[in-house]
TORVEXFI-569258 format. One record per residue (C-alpha): x, z, y; residue in three letters. Coordinates in steps of 0.001 Angstrom, whole numbers, plus 500000, padded with zeros to 6 digits. Layout:
<vexvos>
XZYALA...
</vexvos>
This chain:
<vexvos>
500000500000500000UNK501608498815502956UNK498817500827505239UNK498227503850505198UNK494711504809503974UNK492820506069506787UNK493750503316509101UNK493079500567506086UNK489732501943505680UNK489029503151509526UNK485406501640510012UNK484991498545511317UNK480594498567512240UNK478665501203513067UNK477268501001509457UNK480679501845507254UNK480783505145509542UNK480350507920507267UNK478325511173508282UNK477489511446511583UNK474315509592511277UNK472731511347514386UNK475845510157517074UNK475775506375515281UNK472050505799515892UNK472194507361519675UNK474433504902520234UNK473013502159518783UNK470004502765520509UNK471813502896524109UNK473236499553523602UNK470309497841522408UNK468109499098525461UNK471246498724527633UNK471422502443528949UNK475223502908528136UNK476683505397530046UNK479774505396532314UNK481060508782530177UNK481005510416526571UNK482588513424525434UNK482907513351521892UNK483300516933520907UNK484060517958516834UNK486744519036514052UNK489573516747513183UNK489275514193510970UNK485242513769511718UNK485412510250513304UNK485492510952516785UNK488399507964517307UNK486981505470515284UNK483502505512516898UNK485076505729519861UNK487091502116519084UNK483672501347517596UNK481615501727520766UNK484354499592522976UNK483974496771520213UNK480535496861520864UNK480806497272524233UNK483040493907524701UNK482724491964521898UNK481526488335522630UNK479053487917519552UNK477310490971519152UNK474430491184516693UNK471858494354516521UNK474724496381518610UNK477510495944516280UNK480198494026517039UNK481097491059515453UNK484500491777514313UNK485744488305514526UNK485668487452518333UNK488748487508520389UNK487800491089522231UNK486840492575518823UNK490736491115516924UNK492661492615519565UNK490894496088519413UNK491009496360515762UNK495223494840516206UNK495580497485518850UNK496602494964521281UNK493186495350523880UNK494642495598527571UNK490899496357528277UNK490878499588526177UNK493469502315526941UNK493811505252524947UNK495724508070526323UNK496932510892524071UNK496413514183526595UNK498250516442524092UNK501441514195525601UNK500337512982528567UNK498444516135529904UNK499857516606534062UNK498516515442537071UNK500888512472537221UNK499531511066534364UNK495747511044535656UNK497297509773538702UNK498505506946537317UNK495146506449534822UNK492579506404538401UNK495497503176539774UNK494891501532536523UNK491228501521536904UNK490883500162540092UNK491672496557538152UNK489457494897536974UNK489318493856532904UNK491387491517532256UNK489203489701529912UNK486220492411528881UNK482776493317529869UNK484335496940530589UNK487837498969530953UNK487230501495528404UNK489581504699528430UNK489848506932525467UNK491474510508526452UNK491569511598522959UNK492090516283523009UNK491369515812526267UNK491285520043526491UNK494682520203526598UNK494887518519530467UNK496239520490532978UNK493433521990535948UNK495011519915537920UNK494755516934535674UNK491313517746535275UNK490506517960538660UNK491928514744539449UNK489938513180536560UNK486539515150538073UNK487070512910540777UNK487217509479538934UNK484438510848536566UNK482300511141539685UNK482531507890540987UNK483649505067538420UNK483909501601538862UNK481027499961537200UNK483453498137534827UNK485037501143533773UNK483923503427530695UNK485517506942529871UNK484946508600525945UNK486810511750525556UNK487300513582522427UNK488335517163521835UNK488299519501519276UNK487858522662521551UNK484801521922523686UNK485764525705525332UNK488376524331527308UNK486768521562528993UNK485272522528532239UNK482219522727533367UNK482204520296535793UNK483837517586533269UNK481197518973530714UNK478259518532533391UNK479141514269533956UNK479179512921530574UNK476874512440527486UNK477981515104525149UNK477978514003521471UNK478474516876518524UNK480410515752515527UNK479566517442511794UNK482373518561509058UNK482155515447506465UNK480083516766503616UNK481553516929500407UNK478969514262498724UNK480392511705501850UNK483812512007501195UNK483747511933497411UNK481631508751497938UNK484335506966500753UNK487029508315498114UNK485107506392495401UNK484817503282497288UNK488513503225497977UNK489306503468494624UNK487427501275493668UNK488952498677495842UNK492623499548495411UNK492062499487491497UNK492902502988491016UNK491028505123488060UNK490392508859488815UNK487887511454487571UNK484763513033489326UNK486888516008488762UNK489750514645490716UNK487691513348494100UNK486463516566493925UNK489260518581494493UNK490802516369497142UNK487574516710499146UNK487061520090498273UNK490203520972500015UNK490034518210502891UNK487956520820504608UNK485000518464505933UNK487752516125507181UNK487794512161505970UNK491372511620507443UNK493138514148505547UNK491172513575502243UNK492374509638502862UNK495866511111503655UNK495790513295500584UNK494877510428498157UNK497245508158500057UNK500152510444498690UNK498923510953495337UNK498510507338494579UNK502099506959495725UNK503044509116492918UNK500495508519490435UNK500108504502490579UNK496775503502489778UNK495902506416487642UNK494938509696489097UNK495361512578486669UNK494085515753487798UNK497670518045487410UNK499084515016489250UNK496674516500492477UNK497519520294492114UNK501184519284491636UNK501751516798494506UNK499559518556497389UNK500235522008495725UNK496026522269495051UNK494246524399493164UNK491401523172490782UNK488399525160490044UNK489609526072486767UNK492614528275488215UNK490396529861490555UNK488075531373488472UNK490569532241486134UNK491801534735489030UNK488316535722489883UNK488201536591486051UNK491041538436486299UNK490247539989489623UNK486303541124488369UNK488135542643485020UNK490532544774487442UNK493545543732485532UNK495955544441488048UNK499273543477485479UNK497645539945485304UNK496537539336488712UNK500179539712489422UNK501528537662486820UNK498711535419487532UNK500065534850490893UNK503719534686490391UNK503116531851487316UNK500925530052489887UNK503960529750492825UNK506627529004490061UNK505053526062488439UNK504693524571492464UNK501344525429493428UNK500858527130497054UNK499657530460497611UNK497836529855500292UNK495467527060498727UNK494904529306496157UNK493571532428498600UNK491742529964501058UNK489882528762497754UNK489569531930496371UNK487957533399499354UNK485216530121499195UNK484377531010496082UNK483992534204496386UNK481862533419499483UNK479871531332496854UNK479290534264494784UNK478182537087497587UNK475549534595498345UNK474449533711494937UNK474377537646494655UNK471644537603497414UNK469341535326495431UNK471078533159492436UNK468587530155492747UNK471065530074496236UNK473169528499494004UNK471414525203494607UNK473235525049497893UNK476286524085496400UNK475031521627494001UNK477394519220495229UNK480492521353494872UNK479820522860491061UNK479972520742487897UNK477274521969485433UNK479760523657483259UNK481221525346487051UNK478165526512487580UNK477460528127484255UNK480754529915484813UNK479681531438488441UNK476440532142487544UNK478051534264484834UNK480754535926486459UNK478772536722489346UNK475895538684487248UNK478672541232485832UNK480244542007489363UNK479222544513491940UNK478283543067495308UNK480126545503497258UNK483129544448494843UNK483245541596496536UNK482757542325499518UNK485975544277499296UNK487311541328497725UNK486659539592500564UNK487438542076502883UNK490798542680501707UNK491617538714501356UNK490756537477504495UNK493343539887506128UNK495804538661503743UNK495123535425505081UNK495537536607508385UNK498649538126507571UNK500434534797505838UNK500400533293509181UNK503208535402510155UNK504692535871506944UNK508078534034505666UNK506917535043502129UNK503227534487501839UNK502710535811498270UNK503402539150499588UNK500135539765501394UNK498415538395498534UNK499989540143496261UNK499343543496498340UNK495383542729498903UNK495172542413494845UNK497164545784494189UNK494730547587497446UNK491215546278495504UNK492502546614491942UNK494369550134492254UNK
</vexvos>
């Protein structure tokens, strides 16, 4: 694979996009009735798609043949976006290019006109991280565009976007990719680079992506280059250090039986044969997450129908009618400050290793 994943299968129409079903048909809606507006601030976790609908709205926005509001993808405007060669879009990185000087030199480049466009469009993609007196400067712009000129900014911390920035755009929240969407985009990838790999397999990857496309794309990207075209499941835990479902309620099982001497050797067998400690408590703490609200009401369990296979579920439902719910809640309790802790740890294990000796003792 010559490109990388995520930018081989970055949508191209407004109908590959995956999730994010309410922001799509907004959109499509505005640009059929013509109300586009001269700002969006796209506001949601990495990985979630702000970028790519961004590109997606300035395709549609200049492309020459556009059909039912999505663009063509074969005109000259729509080639050069997708080639990243557009001199009518401009996307600015603010994490690097954050100061006043920067905005400065943004508001001279919009006072030309596009050079071969319907609009100018400028992404400022973590737009958050601006200076106040970047943002001040870009208040002003925002206030009073040029009617050829379109602004989308994206963040992933809405907090630290002012007000007044807030208060002169059309806000859009982005959604976590479910699990269901990104084992399906994973399927249809494989399925077009030839590559063979279990239910089990996608599962894990998006499991762990943490609602995010990009890094479930990223995290297949690397095991294909190590796998080839077939996918086995230690090949996932081994490369990305992951944890399957298997291994983590083996520790829970460990962990409900209070076998402290286990637990430990447990956990040092786990970081010897390459797998990191830290997947292992961040899934740990999911599950048991899983299993305090199963404990509530275990026909809850539906809610993570799309996570449990039916021999996974047979295996919560069981070890979650033989624990105490204040258990784990200590469990939890304990694990999450762990967590905490491994931040600012150079040996991660350690806190681990402590919360399991302070709940099993």
């Amino acid at each position: 694979m010559s490109t990388v994943l995520y930018r081989k299968y970055r949508p191209q129409k407004f109908s590959q996009v995956i999730g994010q079903v309410h922001v799509v048909q907004t959109l499509i809606n505005a640009l059929k009735e013509n109300m586009v507006s001269h700002g969006y601030l796209f506001f949601g976790p990495r990985g979630s798609g702000k970028t790519s609908i961004a590109r997606l709205l300035a395709k549609s926005l200049n492309c020459l043949n556009l059909k039912l509001s999505e663009p063509c993808g074969s005109c000259e405007n729509c080639c050069e976006i997708q080639e990243n060669r557009s001199v009518d879009l401009v996307e600015i990185d603010a994490a690097s290019n954050r100061g006043i000087d920067d905005i400065r030199a943004l508001k001279e480049d919009i006072k030309f006109a596009p050079f071969k466009s319907n609009y100018k469009i400028f992404v400022i993609d973590e737009v958050h991280q601006l200076t106040k007196d970047a943002f001040n400067a870009l208040l002003k712009t925002l206030e009073e565009p040029p009617s050829h000129t379109i602004f989308i900014l994206a963040t992933t911390d809405i907090e630290k976007v002012p007000a007044t920035i807030l208060s002169r755009v059309q806000r859009f929240d982005f959604k976590k990719i479910t699990i269901k969407d990104i084992k399906f985009s994973l399927k249809e990838i494989i399925k077009k680079e030839g590559v063979q790999a279990s239910e089990e397999v996608l599962g894990i990857i998006a499991l762990n992506a943490s609602g995010s496309l990009r890094d479930a794309q990223s995290m297949l990207n690397q095991v294909i280059s190590f796998s080839g075209k077939t996918i086995k499941e230690s090949d996932v835990e081994s490369v990305l250090g992951l944890v399957s479902s298997v291994m983590v309620s083996r520790f829970i099982e460990l962990l409900i039986k209070k076998d402290l001497k286990n637990s430990l050797i447990f956990l040092t067998d786990l970081e010897n044969n390459g797998h990191d400690v830290e997947n292992l408590l961040k899934s740990t703490i999911e599950y048991l997450r899983k299993m305090l609200i199963i404990k509530v009401d275990f026909d809850l369990v539906s809610l993570f129908k799309e996570e449990f296979s039916d021999e996974e579920k047979k295996i919560i439902l069981g070890q979650t009618s033989i624990v105490d719910a204040i258990f784990l809640k200590k469990l939890m309790d304990n694990f999450l400050i762990a967590q905490n802790q491994m931040k600012y740890s150079d040996f991660p294990k350690i806190p681990l290793e402590l919360a399991v000796i302070e709940c099993l003792m």
